[in-house]
MMTF fields as JSON, N, C-alpha, C and O atoms, coordinates in Angstrom:
{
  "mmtfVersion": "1.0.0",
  "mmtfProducer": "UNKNOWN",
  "numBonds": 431,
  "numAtoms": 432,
  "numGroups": 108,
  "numChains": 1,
  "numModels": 1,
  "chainsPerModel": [1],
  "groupsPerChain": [108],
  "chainIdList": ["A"],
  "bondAtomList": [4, 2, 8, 6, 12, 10, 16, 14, 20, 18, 24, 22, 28, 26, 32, 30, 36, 34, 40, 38, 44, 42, 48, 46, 52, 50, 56, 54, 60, 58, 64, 62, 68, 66, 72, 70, 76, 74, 80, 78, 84, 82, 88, 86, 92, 90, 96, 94, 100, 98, 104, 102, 108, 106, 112, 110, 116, 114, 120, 118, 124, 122, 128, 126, 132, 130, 136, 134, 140, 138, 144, 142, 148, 146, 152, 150, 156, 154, 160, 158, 164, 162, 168, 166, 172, 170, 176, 174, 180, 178, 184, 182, 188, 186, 192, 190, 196, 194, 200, 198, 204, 202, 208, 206, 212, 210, 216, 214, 220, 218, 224, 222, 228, 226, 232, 230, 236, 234, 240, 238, 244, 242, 248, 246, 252, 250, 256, 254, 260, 258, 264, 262, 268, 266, 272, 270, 276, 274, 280, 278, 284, 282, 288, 286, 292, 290, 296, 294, 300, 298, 304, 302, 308, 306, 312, 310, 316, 314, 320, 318, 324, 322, 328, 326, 332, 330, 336, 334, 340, 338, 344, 342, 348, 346, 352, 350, 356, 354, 360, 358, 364, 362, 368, 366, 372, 370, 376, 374, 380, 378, 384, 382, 388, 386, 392, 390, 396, 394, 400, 398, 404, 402, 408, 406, 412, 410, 416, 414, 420, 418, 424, 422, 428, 426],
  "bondOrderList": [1, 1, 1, 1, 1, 1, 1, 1, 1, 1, 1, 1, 1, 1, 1, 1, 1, 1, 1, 1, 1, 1, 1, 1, 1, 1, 1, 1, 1, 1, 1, 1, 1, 1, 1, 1, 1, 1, 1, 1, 1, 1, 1, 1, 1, 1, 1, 1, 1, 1, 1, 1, 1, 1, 1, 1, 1, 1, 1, 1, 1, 1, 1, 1, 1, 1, 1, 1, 1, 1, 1, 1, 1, 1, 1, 1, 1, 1, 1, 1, 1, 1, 1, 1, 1, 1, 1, 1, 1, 1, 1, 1, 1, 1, 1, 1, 1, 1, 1, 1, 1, 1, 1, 1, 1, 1, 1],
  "groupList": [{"groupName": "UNK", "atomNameList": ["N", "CA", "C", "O"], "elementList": ["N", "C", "C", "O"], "formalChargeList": [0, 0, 0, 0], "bondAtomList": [1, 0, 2, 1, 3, 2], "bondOrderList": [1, 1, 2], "singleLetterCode": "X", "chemCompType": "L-PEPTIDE LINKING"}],
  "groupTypeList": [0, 0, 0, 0, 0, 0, 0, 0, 0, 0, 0, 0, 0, 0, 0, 0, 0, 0, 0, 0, 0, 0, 0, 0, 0, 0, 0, 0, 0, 0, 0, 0, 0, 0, 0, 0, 0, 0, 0, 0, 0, 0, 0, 0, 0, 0, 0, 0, 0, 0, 0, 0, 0, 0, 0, 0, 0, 0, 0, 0, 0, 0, 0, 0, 0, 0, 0, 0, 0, 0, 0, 0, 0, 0, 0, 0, 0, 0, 0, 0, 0, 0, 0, 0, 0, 0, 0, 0, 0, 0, 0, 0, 0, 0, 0, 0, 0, 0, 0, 0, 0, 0, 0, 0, 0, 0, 0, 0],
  "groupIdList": [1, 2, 3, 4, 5, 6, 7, 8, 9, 10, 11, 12, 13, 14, 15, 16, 17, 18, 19, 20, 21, 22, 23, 24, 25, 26, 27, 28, 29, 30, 31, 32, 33, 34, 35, 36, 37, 38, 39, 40, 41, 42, 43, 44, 45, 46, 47, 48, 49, 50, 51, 52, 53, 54, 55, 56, 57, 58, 59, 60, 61, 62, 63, 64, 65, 66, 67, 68, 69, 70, 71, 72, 73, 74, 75, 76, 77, 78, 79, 80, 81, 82, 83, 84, 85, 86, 87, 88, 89, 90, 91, 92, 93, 94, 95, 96, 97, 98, 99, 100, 101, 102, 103, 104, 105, 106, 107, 108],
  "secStructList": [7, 2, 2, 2, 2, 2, 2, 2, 2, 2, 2, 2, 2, 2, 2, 2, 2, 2, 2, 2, 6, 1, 7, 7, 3, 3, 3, 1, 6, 6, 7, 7, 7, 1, 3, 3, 3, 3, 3, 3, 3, 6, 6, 3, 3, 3, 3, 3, 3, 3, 7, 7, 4, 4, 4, 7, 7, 6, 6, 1, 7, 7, 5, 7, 1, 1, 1, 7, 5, 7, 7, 7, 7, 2, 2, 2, 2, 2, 2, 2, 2, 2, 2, 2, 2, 2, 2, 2, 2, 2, 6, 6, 7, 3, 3, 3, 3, 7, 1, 1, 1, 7, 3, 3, 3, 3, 7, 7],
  "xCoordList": [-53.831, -53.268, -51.82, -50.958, -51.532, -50.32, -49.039, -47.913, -49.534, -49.175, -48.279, -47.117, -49.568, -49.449, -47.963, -46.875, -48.307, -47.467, -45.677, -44.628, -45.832, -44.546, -43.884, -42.657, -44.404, -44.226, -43.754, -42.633, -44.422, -43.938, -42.563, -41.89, -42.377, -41.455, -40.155, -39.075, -40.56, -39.035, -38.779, -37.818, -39.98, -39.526, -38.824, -37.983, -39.03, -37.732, -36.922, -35.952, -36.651, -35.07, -34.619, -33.878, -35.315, -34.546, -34.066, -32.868, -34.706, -34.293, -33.295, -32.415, -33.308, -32.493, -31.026, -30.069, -31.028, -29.421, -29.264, -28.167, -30.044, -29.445, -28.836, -28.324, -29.311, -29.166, -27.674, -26.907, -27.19, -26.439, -25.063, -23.925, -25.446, -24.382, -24.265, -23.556, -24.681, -24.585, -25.867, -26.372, -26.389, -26.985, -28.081, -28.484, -28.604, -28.873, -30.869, -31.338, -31.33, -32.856, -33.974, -34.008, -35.011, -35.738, -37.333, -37.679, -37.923, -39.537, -40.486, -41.006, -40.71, -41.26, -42.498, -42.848, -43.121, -44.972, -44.183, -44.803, -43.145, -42.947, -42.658, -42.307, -42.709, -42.585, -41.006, -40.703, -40.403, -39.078, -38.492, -38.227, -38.59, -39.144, -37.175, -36.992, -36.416, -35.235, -34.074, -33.942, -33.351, -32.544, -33.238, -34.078, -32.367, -33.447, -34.014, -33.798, -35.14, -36.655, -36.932, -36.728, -37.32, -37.947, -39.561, -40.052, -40.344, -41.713, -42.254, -41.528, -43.412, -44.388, -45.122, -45.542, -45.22, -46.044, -46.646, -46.178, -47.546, -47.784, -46.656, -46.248, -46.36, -45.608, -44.226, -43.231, -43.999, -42.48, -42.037, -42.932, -41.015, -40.427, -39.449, -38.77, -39.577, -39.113, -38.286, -38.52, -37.267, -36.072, -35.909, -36.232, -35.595, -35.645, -34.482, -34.054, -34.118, -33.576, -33.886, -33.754, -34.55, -34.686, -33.954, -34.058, -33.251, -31.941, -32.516, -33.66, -31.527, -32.488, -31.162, -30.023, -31.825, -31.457, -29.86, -29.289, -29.084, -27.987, -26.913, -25.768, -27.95, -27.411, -27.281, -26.565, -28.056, -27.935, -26.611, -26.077, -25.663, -24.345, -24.497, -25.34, -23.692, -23.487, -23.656, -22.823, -24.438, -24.932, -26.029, -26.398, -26.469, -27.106, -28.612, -28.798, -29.931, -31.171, -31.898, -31.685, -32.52, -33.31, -34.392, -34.14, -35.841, -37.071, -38.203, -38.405, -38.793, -40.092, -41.299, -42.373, -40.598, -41.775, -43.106, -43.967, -42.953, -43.711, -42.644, -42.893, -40.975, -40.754, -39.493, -38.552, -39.977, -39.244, -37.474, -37.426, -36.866, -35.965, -36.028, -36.531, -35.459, -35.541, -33.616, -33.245, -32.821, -31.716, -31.719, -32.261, -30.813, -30.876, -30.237, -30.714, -29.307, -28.352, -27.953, -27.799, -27.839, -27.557, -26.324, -26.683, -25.241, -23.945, -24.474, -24.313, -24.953, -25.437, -26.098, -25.769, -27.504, -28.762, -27.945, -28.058, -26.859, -26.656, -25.552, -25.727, -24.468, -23.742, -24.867, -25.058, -25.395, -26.362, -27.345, -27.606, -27.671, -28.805, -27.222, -27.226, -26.786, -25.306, -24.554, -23.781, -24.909, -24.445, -25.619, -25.469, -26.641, -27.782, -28.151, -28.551, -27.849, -28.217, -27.042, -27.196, -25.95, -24.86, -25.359, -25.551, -25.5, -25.562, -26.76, -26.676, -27.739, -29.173, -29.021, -29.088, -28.818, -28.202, -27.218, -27.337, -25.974, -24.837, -25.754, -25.418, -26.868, -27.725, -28.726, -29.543, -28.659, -29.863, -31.09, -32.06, -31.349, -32.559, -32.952, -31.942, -33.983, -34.393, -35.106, -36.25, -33.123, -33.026, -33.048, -32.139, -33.576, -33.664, -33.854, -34.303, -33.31, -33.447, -34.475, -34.332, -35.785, -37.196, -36.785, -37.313, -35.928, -36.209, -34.884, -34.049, -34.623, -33.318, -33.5, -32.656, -34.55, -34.115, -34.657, -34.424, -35.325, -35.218, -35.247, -35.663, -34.782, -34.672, -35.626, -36.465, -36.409, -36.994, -36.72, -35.849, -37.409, -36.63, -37.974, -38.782, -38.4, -39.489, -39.278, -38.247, -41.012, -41.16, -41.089, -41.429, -40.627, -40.433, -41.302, -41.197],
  "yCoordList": [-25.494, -24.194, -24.288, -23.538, -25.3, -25.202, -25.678, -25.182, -26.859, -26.808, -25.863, -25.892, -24.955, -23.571, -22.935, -22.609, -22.91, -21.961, -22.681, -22.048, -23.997, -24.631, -24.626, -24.719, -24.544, -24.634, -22.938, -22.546, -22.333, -20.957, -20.373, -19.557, -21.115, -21.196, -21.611, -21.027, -22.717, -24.036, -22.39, -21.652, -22.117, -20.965, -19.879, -19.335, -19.512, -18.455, -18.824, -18.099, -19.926, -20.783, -20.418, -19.54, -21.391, -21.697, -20.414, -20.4, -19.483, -18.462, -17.978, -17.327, -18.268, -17.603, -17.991, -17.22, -19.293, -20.294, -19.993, -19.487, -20.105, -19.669, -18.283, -18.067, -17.431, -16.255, -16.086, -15.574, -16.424, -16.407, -17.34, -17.276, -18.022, -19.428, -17.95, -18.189, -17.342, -16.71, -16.553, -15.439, -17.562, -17.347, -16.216, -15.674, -15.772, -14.134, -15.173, -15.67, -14.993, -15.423, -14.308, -13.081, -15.634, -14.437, -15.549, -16.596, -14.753, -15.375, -15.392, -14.374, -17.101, -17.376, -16.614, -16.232, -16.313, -15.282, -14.083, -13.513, -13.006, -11.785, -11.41, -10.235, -12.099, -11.82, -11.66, -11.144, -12.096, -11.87, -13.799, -14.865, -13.056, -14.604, -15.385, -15.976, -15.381, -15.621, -15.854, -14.88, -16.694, -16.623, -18.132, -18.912, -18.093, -19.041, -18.728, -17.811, -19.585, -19.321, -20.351, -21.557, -19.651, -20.418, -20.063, -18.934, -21.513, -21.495, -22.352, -23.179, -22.212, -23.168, -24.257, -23.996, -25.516, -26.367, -27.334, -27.077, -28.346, -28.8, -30.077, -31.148, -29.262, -30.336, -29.775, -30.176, -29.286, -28.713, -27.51, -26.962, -27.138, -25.808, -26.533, -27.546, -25.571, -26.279, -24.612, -23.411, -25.46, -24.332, -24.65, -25.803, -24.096, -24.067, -23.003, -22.136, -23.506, -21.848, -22.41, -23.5, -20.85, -20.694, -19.726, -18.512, -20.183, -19.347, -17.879, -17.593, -16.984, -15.784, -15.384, -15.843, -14.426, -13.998, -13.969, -14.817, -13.175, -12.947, -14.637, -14.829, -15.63, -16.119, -17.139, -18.14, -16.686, -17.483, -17.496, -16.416, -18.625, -18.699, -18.785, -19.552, -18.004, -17.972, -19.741, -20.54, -20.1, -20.967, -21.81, -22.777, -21.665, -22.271, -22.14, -21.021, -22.862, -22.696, -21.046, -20.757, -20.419, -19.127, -19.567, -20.251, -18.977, -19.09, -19.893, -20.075, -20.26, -21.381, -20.569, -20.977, -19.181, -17.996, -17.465, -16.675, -18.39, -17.339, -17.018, -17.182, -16.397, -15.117, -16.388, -16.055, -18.076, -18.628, -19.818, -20.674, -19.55, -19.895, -21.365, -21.703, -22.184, -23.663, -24.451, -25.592, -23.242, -24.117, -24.98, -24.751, -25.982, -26.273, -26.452, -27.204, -25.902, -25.766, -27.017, -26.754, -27.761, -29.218, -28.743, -28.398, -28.6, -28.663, -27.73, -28.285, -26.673, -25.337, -25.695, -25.554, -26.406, -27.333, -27.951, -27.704, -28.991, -30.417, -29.481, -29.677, -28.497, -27.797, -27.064, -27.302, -26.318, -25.435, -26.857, -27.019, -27.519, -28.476, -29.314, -29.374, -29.511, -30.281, -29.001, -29.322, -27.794, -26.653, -26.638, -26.395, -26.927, -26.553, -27.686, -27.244, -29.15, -29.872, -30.189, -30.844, -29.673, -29.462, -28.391, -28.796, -27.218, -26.4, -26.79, -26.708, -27.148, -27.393, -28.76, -28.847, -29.642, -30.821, -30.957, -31.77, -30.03, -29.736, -28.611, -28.543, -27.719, -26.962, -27.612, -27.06, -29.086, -30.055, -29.99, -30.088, -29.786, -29.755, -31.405, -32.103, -31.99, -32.856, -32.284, -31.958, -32.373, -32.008, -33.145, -33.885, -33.555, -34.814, -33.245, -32.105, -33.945, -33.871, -34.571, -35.755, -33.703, -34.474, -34.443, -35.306, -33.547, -33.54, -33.096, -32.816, -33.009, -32.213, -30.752, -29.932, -30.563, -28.531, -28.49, -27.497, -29.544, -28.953, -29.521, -30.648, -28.654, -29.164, -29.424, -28.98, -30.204, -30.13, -30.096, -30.817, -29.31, -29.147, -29.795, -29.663, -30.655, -31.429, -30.954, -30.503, -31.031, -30.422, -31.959, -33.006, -31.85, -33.084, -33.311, -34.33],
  "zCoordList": [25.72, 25.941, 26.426, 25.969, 27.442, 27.943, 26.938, 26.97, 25.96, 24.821, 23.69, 23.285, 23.396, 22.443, 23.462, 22.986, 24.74, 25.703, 25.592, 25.716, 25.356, 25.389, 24.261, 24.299, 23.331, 21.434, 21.754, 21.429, 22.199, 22.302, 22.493, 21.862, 23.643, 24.68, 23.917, 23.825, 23.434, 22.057, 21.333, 21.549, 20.418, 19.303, 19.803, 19.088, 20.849, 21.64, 22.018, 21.8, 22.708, 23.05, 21.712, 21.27, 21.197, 19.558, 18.83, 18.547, 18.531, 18.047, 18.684, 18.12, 20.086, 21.066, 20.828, 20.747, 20.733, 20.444, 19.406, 19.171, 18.486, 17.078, 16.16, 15.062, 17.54, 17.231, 17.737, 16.922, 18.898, 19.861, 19.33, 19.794, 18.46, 17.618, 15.809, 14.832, 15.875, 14.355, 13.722, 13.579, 13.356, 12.645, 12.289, 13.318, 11.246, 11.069, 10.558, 9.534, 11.946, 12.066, 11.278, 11.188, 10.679, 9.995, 10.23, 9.683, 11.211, 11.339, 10.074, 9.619, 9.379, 8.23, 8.42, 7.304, 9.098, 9.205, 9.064, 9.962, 8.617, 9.162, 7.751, 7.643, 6.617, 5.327, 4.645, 3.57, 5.35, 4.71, 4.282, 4.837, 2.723, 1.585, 1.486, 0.422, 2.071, 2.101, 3.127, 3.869, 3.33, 4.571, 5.237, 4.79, 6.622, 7.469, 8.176, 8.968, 8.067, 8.596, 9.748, 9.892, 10.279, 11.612, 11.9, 11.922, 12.142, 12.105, 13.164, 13.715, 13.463, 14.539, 13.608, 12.48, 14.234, 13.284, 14.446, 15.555, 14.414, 15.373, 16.169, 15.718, 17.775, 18.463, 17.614, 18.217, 16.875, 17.221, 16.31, 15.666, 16.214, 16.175, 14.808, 14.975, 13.084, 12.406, 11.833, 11.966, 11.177, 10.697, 9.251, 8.964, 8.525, 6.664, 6.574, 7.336, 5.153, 4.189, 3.014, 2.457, 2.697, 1.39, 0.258, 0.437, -0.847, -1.533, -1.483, -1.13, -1.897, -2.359, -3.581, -3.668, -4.361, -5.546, -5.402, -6.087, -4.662, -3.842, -3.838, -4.248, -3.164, -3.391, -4.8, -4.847, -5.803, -7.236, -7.443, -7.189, -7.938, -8.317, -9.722, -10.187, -10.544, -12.091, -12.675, -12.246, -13.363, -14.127, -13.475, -14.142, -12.588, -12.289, -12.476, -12.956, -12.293, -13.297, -12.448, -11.27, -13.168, -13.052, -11.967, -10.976, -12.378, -11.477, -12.275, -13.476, -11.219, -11.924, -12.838, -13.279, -12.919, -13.263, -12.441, -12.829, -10.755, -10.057, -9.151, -7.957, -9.621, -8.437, -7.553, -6.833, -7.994, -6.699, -7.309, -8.192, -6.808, -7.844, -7.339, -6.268, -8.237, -8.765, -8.72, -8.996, -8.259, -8.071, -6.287, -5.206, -6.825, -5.543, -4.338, -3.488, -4.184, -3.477, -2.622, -1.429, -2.828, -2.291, -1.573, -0.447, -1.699, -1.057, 0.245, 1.332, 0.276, 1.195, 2.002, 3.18, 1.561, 2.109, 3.021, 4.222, 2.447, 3.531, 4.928, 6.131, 4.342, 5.545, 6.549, 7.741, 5.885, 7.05, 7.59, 8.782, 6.841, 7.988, 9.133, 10.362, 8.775, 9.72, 10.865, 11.768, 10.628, 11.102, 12.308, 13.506, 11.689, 11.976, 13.62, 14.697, 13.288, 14.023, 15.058, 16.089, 14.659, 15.634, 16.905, 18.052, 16.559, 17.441, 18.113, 19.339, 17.707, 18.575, 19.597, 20.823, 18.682, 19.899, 20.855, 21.771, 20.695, 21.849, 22.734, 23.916, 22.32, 23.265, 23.928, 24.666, 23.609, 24.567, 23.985, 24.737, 22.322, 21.742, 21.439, 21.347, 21.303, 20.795, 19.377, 19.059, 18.354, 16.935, 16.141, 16.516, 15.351, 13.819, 12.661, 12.777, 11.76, 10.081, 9.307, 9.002, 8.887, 8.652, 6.993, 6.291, 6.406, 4.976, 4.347, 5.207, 3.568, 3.024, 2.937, 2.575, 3.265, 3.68, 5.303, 5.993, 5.786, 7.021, 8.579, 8.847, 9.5, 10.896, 11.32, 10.536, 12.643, 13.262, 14.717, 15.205, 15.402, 17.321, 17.501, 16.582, 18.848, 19.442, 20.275, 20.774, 20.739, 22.381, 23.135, 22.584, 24.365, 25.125, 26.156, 26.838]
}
């Protein structure tokens, strides 16, 4: 329980700094399929973006035909995750990079 309560705790900091540094937060359970997302997983607090239509740039590939697009924004991906692990680690997060789309914050 005290656990659940601390993981709790990271996801409101976190949202909190990130909100407070710019970034325009969007809770992955609250249905909004675009932007960055911030979620609970076990033992830590993980951050993503996913493109949205808006941001499709002229030539680049369409949707996989269920709805989710298939470009990949590599240049965007690597600034926002480097944007991303700047601001959380100068805020005293214990931040790593688990994947090429996303952050991870650890509970300590």
């Amino acid at each position: 329980m005290a656990a659940d309560a601390a993981l709790q705790s990271l996801f409101e900091d976190v949202c909190r700094t990130l909100t407070a540094a710019g970034f325009d937060v969007a809770i992955a359970d609250t249905g909004e399929r675009t932007g960055l997302r911030i979620r609970c997983e076990a033992g830590a607090v993980v951050v993503s973006w996913k493109a949205g239509e808006e941001s499709q740039a002229p030539g680049t590939r369409g949707h996989d035909g269920q709805g989710e697009l298939f470009a990949e924004y590599r240049g965007i991906r690597k600034a926002l995750r480097e944007a991303l692990l700047a601001v959380l680690v100068q805020a005293g997060y214990a931040a790593f990079s688990d994947r090429d789309t996303e952050v991870r914050v650890a509970l300590r």
